[in-house]
BASE-786621 format. One record per residue (C-alpha): x, y, z; residue number from 1. Coordinates in nm, 3 decimals. Layout:
N
        xx        yy        zz   num
         X         Y         Z   NUM
...
***
This chain:
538
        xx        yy        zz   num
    -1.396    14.999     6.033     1
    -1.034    15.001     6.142     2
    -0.767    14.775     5.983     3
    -0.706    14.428     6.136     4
    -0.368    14.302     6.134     5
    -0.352    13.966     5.926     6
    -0.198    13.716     6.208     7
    -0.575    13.808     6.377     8
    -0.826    13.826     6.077     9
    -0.672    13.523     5.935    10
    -0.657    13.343     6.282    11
    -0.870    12.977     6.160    12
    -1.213    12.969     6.362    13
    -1.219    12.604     6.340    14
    -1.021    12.237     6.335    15
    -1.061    12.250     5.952    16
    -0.863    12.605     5.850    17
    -0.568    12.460     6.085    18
    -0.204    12.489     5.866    19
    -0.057    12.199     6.015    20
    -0.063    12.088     6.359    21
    -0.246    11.664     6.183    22
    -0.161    11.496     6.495    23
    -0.321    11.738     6.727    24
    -0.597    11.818     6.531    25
    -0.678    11.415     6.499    26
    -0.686    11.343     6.858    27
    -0.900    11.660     6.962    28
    -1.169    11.605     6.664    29
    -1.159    11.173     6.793    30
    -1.215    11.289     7.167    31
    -1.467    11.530     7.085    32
    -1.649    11.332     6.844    33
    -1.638    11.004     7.087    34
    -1.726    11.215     7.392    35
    -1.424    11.067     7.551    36
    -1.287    11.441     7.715    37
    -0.995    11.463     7.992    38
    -1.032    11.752     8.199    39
    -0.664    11.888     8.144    40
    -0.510    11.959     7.814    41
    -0.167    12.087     7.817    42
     0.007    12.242     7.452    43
     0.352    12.301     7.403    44
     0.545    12.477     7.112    45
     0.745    12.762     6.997    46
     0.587    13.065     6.942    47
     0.327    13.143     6.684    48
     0.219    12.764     6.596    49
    -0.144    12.764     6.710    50
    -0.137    12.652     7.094    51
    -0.383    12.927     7.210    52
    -0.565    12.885     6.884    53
    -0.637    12.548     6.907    54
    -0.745    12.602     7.293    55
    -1.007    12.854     7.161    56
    -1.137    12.662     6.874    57
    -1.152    12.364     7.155    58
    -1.321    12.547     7.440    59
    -1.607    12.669     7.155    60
    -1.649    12.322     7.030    61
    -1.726    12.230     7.386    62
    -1.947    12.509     7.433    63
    -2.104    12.524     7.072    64
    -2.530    12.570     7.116    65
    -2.598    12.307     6.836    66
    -2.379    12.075     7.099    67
    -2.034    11.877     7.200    68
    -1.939    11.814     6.871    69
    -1.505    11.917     6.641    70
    -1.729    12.082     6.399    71
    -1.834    12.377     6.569    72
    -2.144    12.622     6.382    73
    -1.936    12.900     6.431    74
    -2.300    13.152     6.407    75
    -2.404    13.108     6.766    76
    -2.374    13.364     7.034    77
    -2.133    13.103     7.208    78
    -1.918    13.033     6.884    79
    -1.933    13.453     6.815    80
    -1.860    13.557     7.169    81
    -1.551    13.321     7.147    82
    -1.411    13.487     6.832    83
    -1.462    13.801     6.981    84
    -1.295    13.731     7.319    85
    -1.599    13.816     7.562    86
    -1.740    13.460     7.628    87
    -1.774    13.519     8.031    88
    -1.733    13.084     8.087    89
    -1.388    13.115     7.884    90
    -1.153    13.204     8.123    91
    -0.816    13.390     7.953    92
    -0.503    13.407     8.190    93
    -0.162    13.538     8.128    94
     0.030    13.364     8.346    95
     0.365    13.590     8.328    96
     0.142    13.892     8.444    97
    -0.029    13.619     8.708    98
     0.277    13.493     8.837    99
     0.155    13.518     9.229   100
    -0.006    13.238     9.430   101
    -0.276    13.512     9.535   102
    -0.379    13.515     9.185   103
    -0.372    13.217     9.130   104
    -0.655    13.142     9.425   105
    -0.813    13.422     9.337   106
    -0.905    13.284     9.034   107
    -0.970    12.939     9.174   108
    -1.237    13.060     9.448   109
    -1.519    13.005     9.148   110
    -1.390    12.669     9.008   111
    -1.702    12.562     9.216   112
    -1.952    12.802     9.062   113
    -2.106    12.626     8.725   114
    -2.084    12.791     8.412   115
    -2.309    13.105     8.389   116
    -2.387    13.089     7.968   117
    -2.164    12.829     7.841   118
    -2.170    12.400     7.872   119
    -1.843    12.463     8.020   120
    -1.609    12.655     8.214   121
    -1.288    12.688     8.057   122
    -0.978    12.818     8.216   123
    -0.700    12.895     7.924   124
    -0.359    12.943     8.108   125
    -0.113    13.091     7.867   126
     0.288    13.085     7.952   127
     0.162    12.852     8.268   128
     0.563    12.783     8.272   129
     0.587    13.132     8.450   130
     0.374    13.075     8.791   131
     0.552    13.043     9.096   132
     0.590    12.727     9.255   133
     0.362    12.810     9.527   134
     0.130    12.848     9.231   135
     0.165    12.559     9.115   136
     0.128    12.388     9.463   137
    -0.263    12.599     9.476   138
    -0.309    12.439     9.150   139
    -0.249    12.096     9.192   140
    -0.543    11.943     9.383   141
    -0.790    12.142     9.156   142
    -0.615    12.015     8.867   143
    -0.633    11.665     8.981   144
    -0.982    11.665     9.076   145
    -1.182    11.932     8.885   146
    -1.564    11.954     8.905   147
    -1.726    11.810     8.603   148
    -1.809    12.119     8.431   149
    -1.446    12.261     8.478   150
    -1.186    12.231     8.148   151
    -0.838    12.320     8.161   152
    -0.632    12.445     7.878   153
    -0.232    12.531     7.951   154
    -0.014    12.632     7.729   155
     0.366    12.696     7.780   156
     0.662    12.764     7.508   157
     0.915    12.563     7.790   158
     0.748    12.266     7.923   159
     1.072    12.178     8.136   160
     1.023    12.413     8.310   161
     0.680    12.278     8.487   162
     0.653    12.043     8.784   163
     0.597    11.680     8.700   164
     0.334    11.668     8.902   165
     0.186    11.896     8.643   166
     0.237    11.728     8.368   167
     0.122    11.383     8.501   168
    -0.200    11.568     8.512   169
    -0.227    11.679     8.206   170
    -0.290    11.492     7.826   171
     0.027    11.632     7.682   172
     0.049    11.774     7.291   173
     0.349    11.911     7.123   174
     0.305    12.144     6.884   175
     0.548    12.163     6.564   176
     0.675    12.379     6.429   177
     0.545    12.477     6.047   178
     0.773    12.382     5.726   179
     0.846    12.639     5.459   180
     0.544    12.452     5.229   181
     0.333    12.495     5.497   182
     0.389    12.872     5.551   183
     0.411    12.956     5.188   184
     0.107    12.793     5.089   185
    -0.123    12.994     5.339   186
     0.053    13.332     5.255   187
    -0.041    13.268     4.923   188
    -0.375    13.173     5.046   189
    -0.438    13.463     5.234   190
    -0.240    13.713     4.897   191
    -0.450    13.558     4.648   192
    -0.817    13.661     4.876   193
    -0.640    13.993     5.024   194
    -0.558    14.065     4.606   195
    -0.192    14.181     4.701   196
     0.032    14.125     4.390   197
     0.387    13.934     4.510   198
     0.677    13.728     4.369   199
     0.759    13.411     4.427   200
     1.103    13.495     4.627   201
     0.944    13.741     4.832   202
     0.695    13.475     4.978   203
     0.982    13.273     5.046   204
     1.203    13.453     5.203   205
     0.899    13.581     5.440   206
     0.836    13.238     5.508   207
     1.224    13.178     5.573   208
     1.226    13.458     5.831   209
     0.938    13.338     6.035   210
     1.127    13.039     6.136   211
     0.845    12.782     6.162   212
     0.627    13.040     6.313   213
     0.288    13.149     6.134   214
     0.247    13.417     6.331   215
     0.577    13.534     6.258   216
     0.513    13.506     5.908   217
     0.204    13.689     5.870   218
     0.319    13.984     6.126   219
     0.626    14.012     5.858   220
     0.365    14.005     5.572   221
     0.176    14.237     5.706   222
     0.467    14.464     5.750   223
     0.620    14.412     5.430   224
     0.313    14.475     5.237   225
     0.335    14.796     5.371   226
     0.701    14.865     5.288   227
     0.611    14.780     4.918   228
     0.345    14.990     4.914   229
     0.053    14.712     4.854   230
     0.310    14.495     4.709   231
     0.577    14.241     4.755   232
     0.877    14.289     4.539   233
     1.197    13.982     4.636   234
     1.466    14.300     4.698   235
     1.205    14.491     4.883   236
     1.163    14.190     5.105   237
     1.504    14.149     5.157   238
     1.569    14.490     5.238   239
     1.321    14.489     5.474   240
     1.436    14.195     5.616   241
     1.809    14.265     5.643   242
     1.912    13.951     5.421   243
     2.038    13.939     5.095   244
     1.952    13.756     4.794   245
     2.032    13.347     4.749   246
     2.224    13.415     4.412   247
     2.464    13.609     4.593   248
     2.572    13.295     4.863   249
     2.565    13.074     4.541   250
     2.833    13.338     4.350   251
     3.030    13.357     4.667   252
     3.056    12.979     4.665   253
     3.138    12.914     4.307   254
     3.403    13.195     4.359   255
     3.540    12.923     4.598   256
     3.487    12.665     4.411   257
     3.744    12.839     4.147   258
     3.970    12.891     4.414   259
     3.967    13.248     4.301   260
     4.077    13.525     4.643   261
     3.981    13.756     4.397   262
     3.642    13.695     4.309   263
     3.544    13.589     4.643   264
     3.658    13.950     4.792   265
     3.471    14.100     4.517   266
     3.141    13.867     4.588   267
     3.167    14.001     4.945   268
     3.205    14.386     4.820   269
     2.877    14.300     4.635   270
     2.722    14.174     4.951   271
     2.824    14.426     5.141   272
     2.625    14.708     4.954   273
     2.308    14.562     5.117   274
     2.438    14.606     5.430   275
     2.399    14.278     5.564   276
     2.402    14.115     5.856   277
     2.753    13.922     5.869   278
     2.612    13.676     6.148   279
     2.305    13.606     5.907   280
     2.486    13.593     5.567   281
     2.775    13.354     5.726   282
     2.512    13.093     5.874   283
     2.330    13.097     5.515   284
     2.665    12.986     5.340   285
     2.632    12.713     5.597   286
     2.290    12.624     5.528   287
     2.339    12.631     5.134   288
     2.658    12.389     5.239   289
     2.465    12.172     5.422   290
     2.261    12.145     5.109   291
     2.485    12.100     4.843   292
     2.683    11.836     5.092   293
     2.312    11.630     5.075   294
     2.317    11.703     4.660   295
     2.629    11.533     4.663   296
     2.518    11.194     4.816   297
     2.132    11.198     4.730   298
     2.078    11.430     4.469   299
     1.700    11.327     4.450   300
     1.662    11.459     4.802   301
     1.691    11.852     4.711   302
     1.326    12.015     4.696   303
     1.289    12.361     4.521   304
     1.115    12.515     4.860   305
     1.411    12.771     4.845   306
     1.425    12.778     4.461   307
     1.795    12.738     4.465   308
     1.789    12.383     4.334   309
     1.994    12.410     3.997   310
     2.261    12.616     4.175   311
     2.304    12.343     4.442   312
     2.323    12.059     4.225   313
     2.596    12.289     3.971   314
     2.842    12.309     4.275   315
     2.768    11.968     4.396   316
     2.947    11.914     4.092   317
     3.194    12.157     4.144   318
     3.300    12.112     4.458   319
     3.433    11.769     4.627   320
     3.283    11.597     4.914   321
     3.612    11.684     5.107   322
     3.558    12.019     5.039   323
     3.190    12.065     5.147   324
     3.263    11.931     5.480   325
     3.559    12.122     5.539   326
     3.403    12.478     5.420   327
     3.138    12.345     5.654   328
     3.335    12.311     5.936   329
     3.516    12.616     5.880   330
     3.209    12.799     5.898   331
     3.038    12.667     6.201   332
     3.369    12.773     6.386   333
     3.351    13.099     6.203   334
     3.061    13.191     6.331   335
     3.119    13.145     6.726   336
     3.445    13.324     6.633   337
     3.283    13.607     6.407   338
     3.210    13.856     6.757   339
     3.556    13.873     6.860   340
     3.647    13.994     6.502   341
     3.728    14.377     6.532   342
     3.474    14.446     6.250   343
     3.197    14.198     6.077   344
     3.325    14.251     5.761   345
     3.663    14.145     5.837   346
     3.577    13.909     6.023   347
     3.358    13.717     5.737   348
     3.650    13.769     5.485   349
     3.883    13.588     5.691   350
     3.650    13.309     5.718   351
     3.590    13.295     5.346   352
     4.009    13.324     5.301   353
     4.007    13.045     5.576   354
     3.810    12.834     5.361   355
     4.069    12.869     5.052   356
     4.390    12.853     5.257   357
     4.326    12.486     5.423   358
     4.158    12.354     5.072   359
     4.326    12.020     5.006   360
     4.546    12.021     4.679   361
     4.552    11.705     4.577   362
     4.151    11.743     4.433   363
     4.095    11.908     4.082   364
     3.780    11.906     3.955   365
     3.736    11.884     3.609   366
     3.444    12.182     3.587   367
     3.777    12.409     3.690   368
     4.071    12.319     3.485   369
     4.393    12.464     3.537   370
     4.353    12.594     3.886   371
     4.644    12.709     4.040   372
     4.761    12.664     4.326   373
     5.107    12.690     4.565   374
     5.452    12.498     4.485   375
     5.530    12.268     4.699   376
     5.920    12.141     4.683   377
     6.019    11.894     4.407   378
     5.600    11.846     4.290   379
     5.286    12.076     4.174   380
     5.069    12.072     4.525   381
     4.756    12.107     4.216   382
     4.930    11.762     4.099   383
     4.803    11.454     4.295   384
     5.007    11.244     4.459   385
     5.047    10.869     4.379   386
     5.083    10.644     4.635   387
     5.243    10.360     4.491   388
     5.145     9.984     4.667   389
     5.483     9.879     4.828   390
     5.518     9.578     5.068   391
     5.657     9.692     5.375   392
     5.934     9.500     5.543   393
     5.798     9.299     5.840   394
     5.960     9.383     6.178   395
     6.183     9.103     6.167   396
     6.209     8.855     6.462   397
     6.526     8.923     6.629   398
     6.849     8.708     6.685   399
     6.831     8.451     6.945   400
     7.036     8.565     7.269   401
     7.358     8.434     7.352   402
     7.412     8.108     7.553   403
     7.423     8.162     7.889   404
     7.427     7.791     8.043   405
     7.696     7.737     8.313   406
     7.881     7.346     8.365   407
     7.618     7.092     8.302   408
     7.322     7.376     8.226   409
     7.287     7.442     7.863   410
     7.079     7.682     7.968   411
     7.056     8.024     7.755   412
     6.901     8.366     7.810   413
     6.583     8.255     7.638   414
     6.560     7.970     7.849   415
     6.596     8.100     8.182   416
     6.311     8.367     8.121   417
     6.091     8.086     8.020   418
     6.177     7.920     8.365   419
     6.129     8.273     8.529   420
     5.772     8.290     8.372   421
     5.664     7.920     8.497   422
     5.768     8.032     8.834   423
     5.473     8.164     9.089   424
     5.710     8.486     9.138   425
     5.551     8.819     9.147   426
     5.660     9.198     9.204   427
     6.025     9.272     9.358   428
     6.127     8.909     9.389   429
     6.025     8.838     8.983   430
     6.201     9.158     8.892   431
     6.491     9.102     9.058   432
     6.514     8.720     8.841   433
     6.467     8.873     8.556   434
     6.743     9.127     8.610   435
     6.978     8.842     8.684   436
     7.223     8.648     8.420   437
     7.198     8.270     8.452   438
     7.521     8.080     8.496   439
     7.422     7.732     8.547   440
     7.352     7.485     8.790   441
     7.636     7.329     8.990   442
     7.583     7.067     9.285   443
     7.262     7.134     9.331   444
     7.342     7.542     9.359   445
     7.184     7.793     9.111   446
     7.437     8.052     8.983   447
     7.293     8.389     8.916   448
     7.516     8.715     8.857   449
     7.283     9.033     8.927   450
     7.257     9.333     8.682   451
     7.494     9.623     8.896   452
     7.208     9.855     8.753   453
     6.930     9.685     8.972   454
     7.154     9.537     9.309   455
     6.820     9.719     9.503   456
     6.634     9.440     9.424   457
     6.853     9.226     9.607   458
     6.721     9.114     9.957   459
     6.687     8.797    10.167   460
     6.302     8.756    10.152   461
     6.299     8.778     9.764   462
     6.628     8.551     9.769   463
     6.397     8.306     9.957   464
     6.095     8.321     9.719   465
     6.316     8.268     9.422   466
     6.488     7.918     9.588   467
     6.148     7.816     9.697   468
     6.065     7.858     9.365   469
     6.324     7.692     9.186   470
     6.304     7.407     9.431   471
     5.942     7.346     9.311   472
     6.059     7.362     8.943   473
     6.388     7.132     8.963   474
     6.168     6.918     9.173   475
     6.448     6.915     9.437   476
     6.645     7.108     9.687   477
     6.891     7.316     9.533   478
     7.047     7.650     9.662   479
     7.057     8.024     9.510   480
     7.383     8.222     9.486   481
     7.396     8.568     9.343   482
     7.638     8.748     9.281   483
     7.661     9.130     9.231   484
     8.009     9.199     9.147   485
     8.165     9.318     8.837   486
     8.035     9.319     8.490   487
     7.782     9.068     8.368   488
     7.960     8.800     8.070   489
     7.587     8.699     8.002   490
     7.276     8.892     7.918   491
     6.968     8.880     8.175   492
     6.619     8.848     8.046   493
     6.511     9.162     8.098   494
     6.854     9.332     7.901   495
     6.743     9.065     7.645   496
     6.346     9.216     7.615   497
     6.474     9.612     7.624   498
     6.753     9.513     7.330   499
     6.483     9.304     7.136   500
     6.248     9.610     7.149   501
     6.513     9.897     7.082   502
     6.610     9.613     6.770   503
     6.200     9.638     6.627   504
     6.163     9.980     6.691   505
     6.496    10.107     6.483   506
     6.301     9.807     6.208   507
     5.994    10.019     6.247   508
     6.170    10.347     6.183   509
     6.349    10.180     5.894   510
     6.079    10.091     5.732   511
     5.858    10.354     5.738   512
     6.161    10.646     5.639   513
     6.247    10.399     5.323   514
     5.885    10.369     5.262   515
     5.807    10.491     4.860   516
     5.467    10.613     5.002   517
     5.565    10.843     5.251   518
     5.864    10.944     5.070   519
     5.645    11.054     4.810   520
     5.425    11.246     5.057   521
     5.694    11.418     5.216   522
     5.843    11.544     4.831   523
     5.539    11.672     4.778   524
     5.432    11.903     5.076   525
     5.807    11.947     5.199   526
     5.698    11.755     5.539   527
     5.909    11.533     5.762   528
     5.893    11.217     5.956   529
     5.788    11.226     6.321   530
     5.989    10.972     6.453   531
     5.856    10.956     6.765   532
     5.536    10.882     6.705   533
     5.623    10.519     6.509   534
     5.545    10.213     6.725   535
     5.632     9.883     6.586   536
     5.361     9.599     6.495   537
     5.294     9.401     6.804   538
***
């Protein structure tokens, strides 16, 4: 008899030998046990997860001799002919080979016909995403409204990509993909009946590889048991595979963690005997990141799936929080950057080097005493720097404003902009009061100098507003007169707001250049003061 590859002898014949998949497997085994049956099923997934599986096991539990029932006999000439993929009423379609809307009534002309063996006639659709939309169109009204002994099964790998008016059709069921538990159990399953000696890293990388996919993962077994000669050997595996061992990402990062250039190079010379791929090895430093960054804030979350779980909690310890998420970051970046590098190699060195140039100093953990690192003027960049509390100056308020009152007025700068804001003035005519320097009110005329800067303003129609306005406030008729010659004696309110400001913003600068914090920042990294980028506190 000729050898039959392990993704198809071990394929489960019934709900039972499932790996995974509880919240499909519920629902089918409730509807067939409660003969309560839609007459489209539709299951999406990644590849290798059981969608066409499941729609075989569920076409022969509807077309089982002993009856309707989840459990399936799995002995009859229904149940056999099923396994053996020559049951005429189960109906098999590649869709991406089917893709025409000829075919597609082609094989709809004997929907109408009933079942010539089975209970049912049962048309699996694989890949339905790739019909075309005339296809789809032929489709609908049969899907709708099926005869009663007509089942569909679809399954697709991109359900976006199908109409809604499919899917509305359809009882929906999205498949998962499997966890590494769930893949490494059954390989060992199916290594412990098929007698095959392994190691314990070998099944997990496998199961790493395959991504979530069973299928994957047993199509890999079956071609690694044949690369270790009847075996499976961890470095065989990883040969095979193209990947390199854990201990070597967990040297490279404790080289970093020692901030050793040195020992990381070397690490990577290691690596590089394997002949990895750069890509690959760069996005598992990520990964084993990503773990020790969740070792650091909930230690009791790290499993042992990838048996790396001492060496992730050791450089959580190692390594600070700032760190993690910085190497992290680096690396992400890294590896959209890594194809433009002339060669992979180089490329993954100078994200490693990356990593140790933009470490912050000011962290020394005490698993690595002594480190050393760069001199920065007047203070050890290793040393930390203490920021010392120091009350900063408030912005102080600043001097009143001259007087400005004319005969009989005693009315100053500050005052006449609190008249200009009671004063229903708006745009030009409001601008042009606040650019002009009160002098005092003297039978029953205003006296108002305007700012030689701002003599644009000036025009009838705003001096007109600005009476009105002032006749409303003094609560009788009084005149304006400005003037616009020669230099102002008094300040306007709007001179008196741009000095005030100019007055807290030199404060601001003040304080923050005499400021023992910053002055200790900038000894220590030789930095400077961006002066333009201080604001005073409102």
């Amino acid at each position: 008899m000729s050898y039959q590859v392990l993704a198809r002898k071990w394929r489960p014949r019934n709900f039972t030998e499932l790996v995974g998949q509880d919240h499909v497997q519920r629902a089918l085994v409730n509807a067939l046990d409660n003969d309560r049956l839609h007459h489209a099923y539709l299951f999406t997934g990644t590849r290798g997860v059981g969608k066409t599986t499941i729609a075989r096991i569920f076409a022969k539990a509807l077309n089982c001799e002993e009856g309707v029932s989840s459990s399936p006999c799995g002995k009859c000439s229904a149940c056999e002919e099923i396994n053996e993929g020559r049951f005429i009423d189960l109906i098999e379609v590649d869709a991406a080979s089917r893709t025409k809307v000829e075919d597609t009534r082609e094989l709809l002309e004997n929907v109408q016909y009933a079942p010539t063996r089975g209970r049912y006639k049962v048309y699996l659709i694989d890949e339905v995403h790739m019909l075309s939309g005339h296809s789809f169109n032929a489709l609908l009204k049969t899907l709708e409204e099926p005869p009663p002994h007509v089942k569909f099964l679809l399954a697709t790998t991109d359900p976006q990509r199908l109409p809604v008016t499919i899917l509305s059709r359809c009882l929906q069921f999205n498949l998962k993909s499997l966890t590494l538990p769930q893949i490494t159990g059954q390989i060992d399953t199916i290594l412990e009946q098929e007698q095959v000696s392994s190691e314990e890293g070998a099944v997990r990388q496998l199961a790493f590889a395959a991504n979530g996919s069973m299928r994957d993962a047993l199509s890999l077994l079956d071609q690694a048991i044949a690369y270790g000669d009847g075996g499976l050997r961890e470095d065989e595996v990883c040969t095979m595979l193209g990947t390199i061992d854990r201990d070597v990402i967990y040297r490279l990062l404790d080289a970093l963690s020692q901030d050793d250039a040195a020992l990381v190079l070397e690490e990577i010379g290691k690596a590089d005997a394997f002949a990895p791929d750069y890509s690959s090895l760069l996005a598992d430093v990520v990964s084993a990141l990503q773990r020790i960054a969740i070792a650091q804030t909930l230690p009791d979350a790290i499993d042992d799936s990838f048996g790396d779980r001492d060496a992730v909690l050791a450089l959580a310890g190692k390594l600070s929080t700032e760190d993690v998420q910085l190497y992290y970051q680096i690396g992400l970046i890294g590896r959209r950057d890594l194809p433009l590098s002339p060669e992979p190699r180089g490329g993954f060195e100078m994200v490693m080097l990356r990593m140790l140039a933009f470490r912050p100093a000011a962290w020394v953990p005490d698993a690595v005493p002594g480190r050393a690192r760069s001199q920065a003027p007047q203070q050890s960049a290793g040393e930390p720097v203490v920021l010392k509390p120091s009350a900063r100056p408030a912005v102080g308020t600043p001097a009143p404003a001259d007087k400005a009152g004319g005969a009989g007025s005693g009315t100053s700068t500050g005052e006449w902009a609190g008249i200009i804001e009671t004063l229903s003035l708006k745009g030009m005519a409001r601008e042009m009061s606040l650019n002009c320097a009160f002098h005092g009110v003297d039978d029953d005329i205003v006296q108002l100098s305007l700012d030689p800067a701002h003599t644009h303003l000036l025009g009838k129609a705003r001096e007109e507003q600005l009476e009105a306005a002032l006749c409303e406030y003094y609560q009788r008729k009084v005149t304006v007169r400005i003037t616009k010659e020669g230099k102002l004696e008094s300040e306007t309110p709007a001179g008196q707001r741009t000095r005030e400001q100019h007055e807290r913003q030199q404060q601001a600068e003040e304080s923050i250049l005499q400021d023992e914090n910053v002055k200790a920042i900038q000894n220590a990294f030789g930095g400077s003061v961006n002066q333009d980028s201080i604001r005073p506190r409102d």
